[in-house]
GUMITOR-840276 format. One record per residue (C-alpha): x, y, z. Coordinates in nm, 3 decimals. Last residue first. Layout:
<x X	y Y	z Z>
...
***
This chain:
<x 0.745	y -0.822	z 2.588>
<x 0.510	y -0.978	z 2.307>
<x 0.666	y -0.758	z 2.097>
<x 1.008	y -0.896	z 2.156>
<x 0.911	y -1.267	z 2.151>
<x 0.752	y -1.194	z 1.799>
<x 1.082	y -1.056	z 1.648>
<x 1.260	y -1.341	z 1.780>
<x 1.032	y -1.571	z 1.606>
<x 0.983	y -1.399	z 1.307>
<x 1.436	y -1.366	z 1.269>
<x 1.412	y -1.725	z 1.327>
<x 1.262	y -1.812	z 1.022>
<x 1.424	y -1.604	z 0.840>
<x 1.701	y -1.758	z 0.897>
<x 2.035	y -1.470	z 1.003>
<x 1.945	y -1.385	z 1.328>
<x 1.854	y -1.014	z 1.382>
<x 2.042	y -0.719	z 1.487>
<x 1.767	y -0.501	z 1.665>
<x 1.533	y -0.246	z 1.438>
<x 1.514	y 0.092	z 1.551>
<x 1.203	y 0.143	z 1.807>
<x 0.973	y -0.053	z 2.034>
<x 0.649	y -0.004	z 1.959>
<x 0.634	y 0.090	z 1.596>
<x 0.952	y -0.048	z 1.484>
<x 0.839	y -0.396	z 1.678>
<x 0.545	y -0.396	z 1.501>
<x 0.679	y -0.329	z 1.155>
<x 0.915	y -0.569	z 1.193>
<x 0.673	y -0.870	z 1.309>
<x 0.482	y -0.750	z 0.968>
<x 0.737	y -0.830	z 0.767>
<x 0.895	y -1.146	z 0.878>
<x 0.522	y -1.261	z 0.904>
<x 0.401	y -1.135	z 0.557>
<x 0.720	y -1.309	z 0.372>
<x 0.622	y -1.623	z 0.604>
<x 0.264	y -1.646	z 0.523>
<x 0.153	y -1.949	z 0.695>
<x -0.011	y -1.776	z 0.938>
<x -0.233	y -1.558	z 0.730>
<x -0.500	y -1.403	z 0.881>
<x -0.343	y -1.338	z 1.210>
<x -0.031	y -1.176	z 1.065>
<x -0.277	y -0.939	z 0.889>
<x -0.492	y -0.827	z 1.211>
<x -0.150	y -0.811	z 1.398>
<x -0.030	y -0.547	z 1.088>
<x -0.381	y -0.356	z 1.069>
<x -0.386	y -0.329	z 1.427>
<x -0.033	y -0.181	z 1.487>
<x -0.102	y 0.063	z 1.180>
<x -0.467	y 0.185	z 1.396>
<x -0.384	y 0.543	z 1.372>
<x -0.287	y 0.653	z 1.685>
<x 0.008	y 0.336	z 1.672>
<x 0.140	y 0.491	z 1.324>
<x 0.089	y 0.864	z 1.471>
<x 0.258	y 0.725	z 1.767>
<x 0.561	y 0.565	z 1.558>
<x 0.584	y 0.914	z 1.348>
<x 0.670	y 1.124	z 1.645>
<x 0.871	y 0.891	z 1.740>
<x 1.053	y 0.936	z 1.403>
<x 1.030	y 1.324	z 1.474>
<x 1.210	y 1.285	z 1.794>
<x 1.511	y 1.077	z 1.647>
<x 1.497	y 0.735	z 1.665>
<x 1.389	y 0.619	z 1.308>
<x 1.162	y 0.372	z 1.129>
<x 0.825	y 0.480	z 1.153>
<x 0.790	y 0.508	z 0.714>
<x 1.030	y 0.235	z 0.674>
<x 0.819	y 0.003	z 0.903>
<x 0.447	y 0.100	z 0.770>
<x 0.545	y 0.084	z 0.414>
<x 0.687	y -0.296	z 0.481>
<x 0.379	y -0.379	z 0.649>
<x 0.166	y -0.270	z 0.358>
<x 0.360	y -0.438	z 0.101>
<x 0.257	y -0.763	z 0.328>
<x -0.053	y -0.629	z 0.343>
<x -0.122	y -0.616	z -0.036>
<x 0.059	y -0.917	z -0.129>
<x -0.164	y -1.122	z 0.131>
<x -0.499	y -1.008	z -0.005>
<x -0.783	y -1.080	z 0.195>
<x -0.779	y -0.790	z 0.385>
<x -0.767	y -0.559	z 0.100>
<x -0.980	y -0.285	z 0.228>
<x -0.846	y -0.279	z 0.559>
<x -0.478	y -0.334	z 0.448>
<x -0.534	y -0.056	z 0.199>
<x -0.715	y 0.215	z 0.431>
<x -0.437	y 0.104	z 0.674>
<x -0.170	y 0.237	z 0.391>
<x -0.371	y 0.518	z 0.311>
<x -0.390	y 0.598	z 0.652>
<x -0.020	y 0.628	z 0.714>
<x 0.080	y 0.793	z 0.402>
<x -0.124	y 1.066	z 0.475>
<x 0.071	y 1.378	z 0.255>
<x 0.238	y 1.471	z 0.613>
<x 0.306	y 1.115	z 0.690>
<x 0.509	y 1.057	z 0.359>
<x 0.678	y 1.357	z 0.394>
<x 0.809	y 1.264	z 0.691>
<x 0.965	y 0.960	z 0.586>
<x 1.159	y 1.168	z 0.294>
<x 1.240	y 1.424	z 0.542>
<x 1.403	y 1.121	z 0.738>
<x 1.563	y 0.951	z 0.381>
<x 1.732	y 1.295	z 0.288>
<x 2.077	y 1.249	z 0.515>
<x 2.132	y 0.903	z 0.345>
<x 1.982	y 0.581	z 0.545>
<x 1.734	y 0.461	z 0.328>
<x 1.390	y 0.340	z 0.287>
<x 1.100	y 0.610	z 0.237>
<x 1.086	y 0.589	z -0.159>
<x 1.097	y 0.192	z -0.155>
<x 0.829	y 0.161	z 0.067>
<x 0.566	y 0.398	z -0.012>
<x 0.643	y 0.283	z -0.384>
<x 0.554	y -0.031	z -0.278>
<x 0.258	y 0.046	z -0.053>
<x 0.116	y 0.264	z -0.367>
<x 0.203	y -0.110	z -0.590>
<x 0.001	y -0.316	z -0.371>
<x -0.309	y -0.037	z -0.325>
<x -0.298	y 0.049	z -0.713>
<x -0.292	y -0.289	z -0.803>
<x -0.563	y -0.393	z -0.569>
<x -0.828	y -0.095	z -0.688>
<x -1.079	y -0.103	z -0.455>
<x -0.904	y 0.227	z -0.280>
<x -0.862	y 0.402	z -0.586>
<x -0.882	y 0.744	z -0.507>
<x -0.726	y 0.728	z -0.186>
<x -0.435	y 0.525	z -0.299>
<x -0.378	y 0.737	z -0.591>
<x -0.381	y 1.027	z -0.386>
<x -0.146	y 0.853	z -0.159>
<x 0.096	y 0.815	z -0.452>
<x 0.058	y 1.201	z -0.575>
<x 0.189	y 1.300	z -0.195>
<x 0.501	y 1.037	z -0.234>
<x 0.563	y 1.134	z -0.632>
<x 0.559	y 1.502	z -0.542>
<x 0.891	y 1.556	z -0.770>
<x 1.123	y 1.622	z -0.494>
<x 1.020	y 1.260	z -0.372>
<x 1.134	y 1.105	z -0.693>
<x 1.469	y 1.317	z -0.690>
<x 1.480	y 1.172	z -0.302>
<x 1.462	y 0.821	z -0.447>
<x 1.672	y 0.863	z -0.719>
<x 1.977	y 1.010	z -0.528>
<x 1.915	y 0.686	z -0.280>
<x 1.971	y 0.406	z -0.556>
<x 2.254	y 0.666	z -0.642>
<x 2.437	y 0.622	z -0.316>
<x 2.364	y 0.252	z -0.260>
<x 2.067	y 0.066	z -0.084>
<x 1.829	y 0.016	z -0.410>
<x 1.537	y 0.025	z -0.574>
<x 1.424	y 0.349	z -0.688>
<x 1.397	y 0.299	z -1.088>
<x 1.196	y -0.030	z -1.009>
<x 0.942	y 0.101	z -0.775>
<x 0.873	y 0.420	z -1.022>
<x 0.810	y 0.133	z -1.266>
<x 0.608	y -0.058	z -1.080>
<x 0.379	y 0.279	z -0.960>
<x 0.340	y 0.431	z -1.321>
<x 0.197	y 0.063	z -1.429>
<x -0.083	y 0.111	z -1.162>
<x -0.120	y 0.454	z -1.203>
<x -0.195	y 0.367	z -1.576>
<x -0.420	y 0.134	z -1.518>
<x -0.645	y 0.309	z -1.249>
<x -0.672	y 0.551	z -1.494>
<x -0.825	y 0.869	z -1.288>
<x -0.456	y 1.027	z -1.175>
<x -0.406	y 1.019	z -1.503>
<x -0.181	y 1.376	z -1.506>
<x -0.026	y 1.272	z -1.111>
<x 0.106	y 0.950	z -1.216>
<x 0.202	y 1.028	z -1.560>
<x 0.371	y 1.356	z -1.415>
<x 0.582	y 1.061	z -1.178>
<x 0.681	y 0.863	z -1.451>
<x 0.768	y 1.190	z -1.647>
<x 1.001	y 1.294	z -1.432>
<x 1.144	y 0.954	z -1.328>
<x 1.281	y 0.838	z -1.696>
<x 1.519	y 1.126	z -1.788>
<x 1.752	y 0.940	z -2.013>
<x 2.002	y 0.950	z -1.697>
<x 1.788	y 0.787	z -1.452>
<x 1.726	y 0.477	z -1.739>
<x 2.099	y 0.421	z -1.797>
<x 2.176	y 0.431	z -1.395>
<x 1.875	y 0.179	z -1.384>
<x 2.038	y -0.066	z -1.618>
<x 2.348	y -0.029	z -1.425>
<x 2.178	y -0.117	z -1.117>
<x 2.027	y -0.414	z -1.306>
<x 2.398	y -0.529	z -1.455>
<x 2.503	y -0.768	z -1.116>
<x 2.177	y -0.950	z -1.083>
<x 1.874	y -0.805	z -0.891>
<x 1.669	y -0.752	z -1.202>
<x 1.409	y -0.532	z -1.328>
<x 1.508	y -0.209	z -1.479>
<x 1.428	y -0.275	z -1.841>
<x 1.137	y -0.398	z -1.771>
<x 1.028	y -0.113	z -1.545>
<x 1.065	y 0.124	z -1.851>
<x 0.926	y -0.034	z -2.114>
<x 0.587	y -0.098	z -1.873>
<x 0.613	y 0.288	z -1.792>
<x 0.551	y 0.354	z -2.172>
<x 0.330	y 0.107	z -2.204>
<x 0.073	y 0.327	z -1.976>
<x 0.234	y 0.637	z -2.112>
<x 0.127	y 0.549	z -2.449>
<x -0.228	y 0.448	z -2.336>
<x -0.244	y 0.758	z -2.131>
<x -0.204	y 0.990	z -2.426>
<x -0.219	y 1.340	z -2.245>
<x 0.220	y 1.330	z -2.217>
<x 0.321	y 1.327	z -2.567>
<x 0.599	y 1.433	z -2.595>
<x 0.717	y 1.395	z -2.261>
<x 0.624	y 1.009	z -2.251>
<x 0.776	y 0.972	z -2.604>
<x 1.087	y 1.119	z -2.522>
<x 1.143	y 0.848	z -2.241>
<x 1.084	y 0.583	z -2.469>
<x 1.348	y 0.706	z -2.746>
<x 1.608	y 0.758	z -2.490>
<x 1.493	y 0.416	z -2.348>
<x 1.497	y 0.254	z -2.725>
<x 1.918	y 0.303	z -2.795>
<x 1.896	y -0.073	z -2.925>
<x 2.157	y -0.175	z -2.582>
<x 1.848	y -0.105	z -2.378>
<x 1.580	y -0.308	z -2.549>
<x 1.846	y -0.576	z -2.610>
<x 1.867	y -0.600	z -2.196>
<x 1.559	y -0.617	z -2.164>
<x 1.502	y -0.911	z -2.382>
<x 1.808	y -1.137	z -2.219>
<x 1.605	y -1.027	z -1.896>
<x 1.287	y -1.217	z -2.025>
<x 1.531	y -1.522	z -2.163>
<x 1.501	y -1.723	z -1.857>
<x 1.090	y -1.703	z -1.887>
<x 0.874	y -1.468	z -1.634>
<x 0.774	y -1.240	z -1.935>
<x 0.808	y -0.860	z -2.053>
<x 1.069	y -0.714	z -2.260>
<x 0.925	y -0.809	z -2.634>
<x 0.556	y -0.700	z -2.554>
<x 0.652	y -0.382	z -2.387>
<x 0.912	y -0.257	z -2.696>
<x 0.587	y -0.377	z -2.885>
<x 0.347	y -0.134	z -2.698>
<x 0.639	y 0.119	z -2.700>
<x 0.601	y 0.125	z -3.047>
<x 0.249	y 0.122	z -3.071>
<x 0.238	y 0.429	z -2.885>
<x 0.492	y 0.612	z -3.024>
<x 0.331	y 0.506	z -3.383>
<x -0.011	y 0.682	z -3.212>
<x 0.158	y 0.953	z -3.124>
<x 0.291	y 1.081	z -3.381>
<x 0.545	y 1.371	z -3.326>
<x 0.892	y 1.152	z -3.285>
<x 0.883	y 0.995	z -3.635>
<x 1.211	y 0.949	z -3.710>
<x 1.332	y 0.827	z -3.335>
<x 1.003	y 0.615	z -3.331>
<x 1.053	y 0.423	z -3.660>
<x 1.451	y 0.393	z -3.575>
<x 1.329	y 0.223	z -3.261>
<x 1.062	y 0.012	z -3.420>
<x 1.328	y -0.122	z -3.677>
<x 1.574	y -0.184	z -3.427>
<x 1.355	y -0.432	z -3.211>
<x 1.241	y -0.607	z -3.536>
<x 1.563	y -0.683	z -3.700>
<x 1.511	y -1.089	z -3.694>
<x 1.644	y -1.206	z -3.367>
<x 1.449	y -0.942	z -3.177>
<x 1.124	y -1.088	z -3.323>
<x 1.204	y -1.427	z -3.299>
<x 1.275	y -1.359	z -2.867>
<x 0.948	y -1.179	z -2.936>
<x 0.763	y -1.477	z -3.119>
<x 0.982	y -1.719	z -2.781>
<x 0.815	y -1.489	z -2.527>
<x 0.448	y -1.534	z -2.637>
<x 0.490	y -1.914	z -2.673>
<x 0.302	y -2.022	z -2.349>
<x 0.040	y -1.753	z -2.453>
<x -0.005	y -1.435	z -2.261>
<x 0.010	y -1.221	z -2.646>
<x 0.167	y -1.003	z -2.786>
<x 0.455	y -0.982	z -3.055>
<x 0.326	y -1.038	z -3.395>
<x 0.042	y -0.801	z -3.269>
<x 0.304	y -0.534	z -3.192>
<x 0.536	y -0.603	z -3.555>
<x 0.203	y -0.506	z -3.725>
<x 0.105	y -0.229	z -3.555>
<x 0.467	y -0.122	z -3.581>
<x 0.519	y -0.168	z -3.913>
<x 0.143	y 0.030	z -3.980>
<x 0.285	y 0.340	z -3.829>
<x 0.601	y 0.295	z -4.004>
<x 0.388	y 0.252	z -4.354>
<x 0.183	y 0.567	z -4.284>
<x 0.503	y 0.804	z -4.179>
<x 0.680	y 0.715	z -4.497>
<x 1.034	y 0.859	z -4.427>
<x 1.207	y 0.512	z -4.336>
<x 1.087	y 0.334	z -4.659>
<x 1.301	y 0.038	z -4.728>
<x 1.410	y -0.013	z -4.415>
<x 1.002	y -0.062	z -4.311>
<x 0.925	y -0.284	z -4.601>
<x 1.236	y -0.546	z -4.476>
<x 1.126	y -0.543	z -4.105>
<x 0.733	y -0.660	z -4.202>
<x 0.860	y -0.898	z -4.482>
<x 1.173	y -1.022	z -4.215>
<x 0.837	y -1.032	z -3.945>
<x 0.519	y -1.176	z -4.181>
<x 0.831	y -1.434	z -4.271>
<x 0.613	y -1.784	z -4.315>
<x 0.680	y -1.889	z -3.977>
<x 0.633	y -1.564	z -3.802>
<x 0.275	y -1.550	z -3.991>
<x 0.173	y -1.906	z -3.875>
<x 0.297	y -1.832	z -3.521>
<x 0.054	y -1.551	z -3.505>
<x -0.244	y -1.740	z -3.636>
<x -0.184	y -1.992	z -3.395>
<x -0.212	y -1.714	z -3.107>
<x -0.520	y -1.582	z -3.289>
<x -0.659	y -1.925	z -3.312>
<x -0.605	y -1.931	z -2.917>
<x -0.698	y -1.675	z -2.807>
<x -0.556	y -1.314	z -2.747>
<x -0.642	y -1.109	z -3.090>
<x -0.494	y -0.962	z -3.416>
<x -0.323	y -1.207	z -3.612>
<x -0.520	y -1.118	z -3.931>
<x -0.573	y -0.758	z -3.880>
<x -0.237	y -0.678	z -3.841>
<x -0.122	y -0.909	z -4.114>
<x -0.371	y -0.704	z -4.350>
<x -0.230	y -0.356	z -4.237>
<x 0.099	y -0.446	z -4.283>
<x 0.013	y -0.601	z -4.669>
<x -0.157	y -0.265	z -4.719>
<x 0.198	y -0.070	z -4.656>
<x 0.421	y -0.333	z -4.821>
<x 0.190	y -0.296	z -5.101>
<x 0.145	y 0.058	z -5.109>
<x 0.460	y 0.173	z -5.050>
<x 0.624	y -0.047	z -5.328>
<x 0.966	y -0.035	z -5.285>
<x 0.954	y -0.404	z -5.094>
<x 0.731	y -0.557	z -5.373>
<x 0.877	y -0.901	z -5.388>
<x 0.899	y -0.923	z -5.008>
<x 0.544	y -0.744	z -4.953>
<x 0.407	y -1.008	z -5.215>
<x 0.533	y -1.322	z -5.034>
<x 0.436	y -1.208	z -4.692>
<x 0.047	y -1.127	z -4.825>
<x 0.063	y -1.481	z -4.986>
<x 0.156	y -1.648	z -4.725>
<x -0.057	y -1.477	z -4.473>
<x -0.341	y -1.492	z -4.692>
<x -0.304	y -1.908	z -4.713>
<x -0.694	y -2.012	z -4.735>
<x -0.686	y -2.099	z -4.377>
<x -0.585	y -1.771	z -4.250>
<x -0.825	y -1.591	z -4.438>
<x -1.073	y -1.808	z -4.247>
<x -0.977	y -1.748	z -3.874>
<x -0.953	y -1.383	z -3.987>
<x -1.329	y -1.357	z -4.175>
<x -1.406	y -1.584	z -3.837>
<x -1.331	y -1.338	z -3.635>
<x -1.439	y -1.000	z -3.867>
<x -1.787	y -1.235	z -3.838>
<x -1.795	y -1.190	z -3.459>
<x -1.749	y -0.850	z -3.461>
<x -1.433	y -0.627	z -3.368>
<x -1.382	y -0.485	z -3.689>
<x -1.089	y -0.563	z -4.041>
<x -1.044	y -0.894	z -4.195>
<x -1.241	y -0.810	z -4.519>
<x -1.084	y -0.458	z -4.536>
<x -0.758	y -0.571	z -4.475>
<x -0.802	y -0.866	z -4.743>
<x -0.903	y -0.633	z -4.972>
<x -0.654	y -0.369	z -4.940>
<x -0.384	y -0.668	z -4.932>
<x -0.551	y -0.757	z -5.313>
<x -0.557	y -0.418	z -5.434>
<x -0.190	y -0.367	z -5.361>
<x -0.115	y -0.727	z -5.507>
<x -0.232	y -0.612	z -5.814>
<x -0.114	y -0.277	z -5.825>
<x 0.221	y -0.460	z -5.781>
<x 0.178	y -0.718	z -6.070>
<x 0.471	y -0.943	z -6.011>
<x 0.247	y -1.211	z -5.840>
<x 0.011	y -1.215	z -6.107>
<x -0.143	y -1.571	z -6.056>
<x -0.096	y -1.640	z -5.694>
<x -0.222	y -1.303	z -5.639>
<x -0.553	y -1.357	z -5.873>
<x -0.606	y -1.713	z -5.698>
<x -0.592	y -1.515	z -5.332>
<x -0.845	y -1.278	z -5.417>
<x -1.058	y -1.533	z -5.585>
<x -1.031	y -1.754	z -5.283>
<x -1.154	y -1.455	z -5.034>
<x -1.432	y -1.375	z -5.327>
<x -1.616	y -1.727	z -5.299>
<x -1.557	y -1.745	z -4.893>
<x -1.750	y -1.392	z -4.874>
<x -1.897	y -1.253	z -5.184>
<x -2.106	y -0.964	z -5.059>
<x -1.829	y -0.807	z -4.795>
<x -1.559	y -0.926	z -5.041>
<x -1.641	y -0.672	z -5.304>
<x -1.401	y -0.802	z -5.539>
<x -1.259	y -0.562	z -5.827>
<x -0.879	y -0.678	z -5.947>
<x -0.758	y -0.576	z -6.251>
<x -0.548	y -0.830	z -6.445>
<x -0.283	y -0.641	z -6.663>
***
């Protein structure tokens, strides 16, 4: 039996080739080809600039072909399928674009049916799932043009079900929970036609139970509950006929507890809040009963009073600001018998001046103060006493300002003029008059009112 001792650290180029000769020559060898992925792992493994171009050239030489080809003969063999994992991770690790070619290269040459295969051949090994879904996550990323198509692949070929069955067997690791819901993010996300096609597999695979368990599990891992949230408000997005359903199915698993305790337990990670905010958006959307059931469980759980914190804390932060306002927003809207208490308990935690803080801060920043205007109308909407109540504290508090300071800005803004010619006539005036039907009309009319 060939033995195979290369210490590819010393002989660079010269060993790589060796290591890939002795494979090509011993392919039904399994300690072989074990010692041979180790190898290659360890010679494409760190973050510095020579692990890049040990990947760029490992790639070149054919590793990914012949790591694929001995996983698929060696499928029982833990070690091989698990050190062949660990090699394609390392390999098409990375965002440009040699690691995006690199990626396509191993999809091509069956890094994902040798990657699935391995993994339903050996459900209880802890290791080798962990390294599956590293492996099947890299596969998967990426902001490339072609991004969307490896995780439409990737769904096509078994991947989406083997990460799910990895996560529901191996509930108590965290770091395969967080890779997993890393790639359940990867393969749901995207602007492309097939995006919701995506989210809707991650749903029908059984992986929001799975997701949602993960975030209470293991609740101090903000990476995890970062992606977490990212599954989640994929999976809700959508204003076509099945997204309320989608977010019925996401309610029920659980979801908005722990979306609002990842808010409030990393209230310092800017990038979780931000992601905790979208999805808590997303669940609460809505004008029907249950779109309204979610909202005030959302405000039961604090998530209005932990939103402004965020705000406060992060007031540079843009995503924070835009997606606070949204949340703001979406909470407070309504019309069932909790949406006034709602309202006021936005102003109580200092919804108000967050919001101003926001459009003050972010001036610049159309998205922000057009989310901001919509915050400041459903927050002072009302008639009652407390509503006007509200309106003054709005007007007290420099809202009218912020909104005419915004409109000004950005004339040709017509989302932010709708919006913000609302919130000023809320504030000043009171409940919201029937409107005409264009949009652009409904600005106009809305302007001649204030200007009353």
């Amino acid at each position: 039996m060939a033995e195979l001792q290369i210490d590819l650290a010393a002989d660079g180029s010269q060993g790589l080739q060796e290591t890939l000769r002795t494979m090509r020559d011993n392919p039904d060898q399994s300690l072989v080809q074990a010692q041979a992925c180790l190898t290659l792992y360890n010679f494409t493994s760190g973050n510095e600039h020579k692990a890049l171009l040990n990947r760029l050239e490992a790639a070149e030489h054919g590793a990914l072909e012949a790591i694929v080809d001995a996983m698929r003969r060696h499928a029982n063999q833990r070690s091989v399928v698990q050190w062949g994992m660990r090699a394609v991770l390392n390999i098409v690790s990375g965002a440009d674009r040699p690691s995006t070619e690199r990626k396509w290269r191993a999809v091509r040459v069956g890094a994902v049916e040798a990657t699935v295969e391995g993994m339903a051949s050996n459900k209880s090994d802890e290791a080798l799932q962990l390294w599956g879904c590293g492996a099947l996550l890299n596969l998967a990323s990426g902001s490339d043009d072609g991004a969307s198509a490896r995780g439409e692949e990737a769904v096509r070929l078994g991947a989406l079900q083997a990460v799910v069955n990895a996560m529901e067997g191996h509930a108590g690791h965290p770091q395969l929970q967080q890779w997993g819901c890393g790639f359940l993010l990867n393969i749901s996300a995207g602007a492309d036609d097939d995006a919701s096609h995506r989210g809707r597999a991650v749903a029908a695979s059984g992986a929001v139970a799975v997701v949602v368990r993960a975030m209470e599990h293991h609740g101090r891992e903000p990476a995890l509950q970062q992606w977490a949230c990212g599954v989640l408000l994929n999976v809700c997005a959508g204003n076509d006929a099945l997204a309320p359903k989608l977010r019925e199915l996401v309610t029920n698993a659980g979801a908005i507890s722990p979306v609002v305790r990842a808010m409030r337990d990393h209230m310092e990670l800017p990038q979780v809040l931000e992601q905790t905010c979208r999805a808590c958006i997303n669940l609460c959307q809505g004008t029907d009963a249950r779109s309204c059931e979610r909202k005030a469980h959302a405000a039961n759980l604090g998530v209005l009073k932990t939103v402004v914190e965020a705000m406060v804390r992060h007031e540079r932060w843009v995503a924070v600001q835009q997606g606070g306002c949204g949340v703001l927003f979406t909470v407070c809207f309504g019309t069932d018998g909790s949406a006034q208490s709602r309202k006021q308990a936005a102003v109580d935690s200092g919804a108000l001046a967050a919001v101003v803080a926001a459009m003050q801060a972010h001036a610049r920043r159309p998205a922000v103060l057009q989310w901001g205007c919509r915050a400041l109308l459903n927050i002072s909407h009302g008639s009652d006493a407390a509503a006007m109540a509200r309106k003054r504290a709005a007007a007290d508090l420099g809202c009218m300002r912020a909104v005419a300071q915004a409109m000004k800005a950005f004339p040709e803004q017509r989302g932010l003029q709708l919006w913000g010619s609302r919130a000023l006539l809320v504030i000043a005036v009171g409940p919201l008059p029937k409107l005409p039907q264009a949009p652009q009309e409904q600005a106009a009319h809305l302007l001649a009112r204030c200007s009353r």
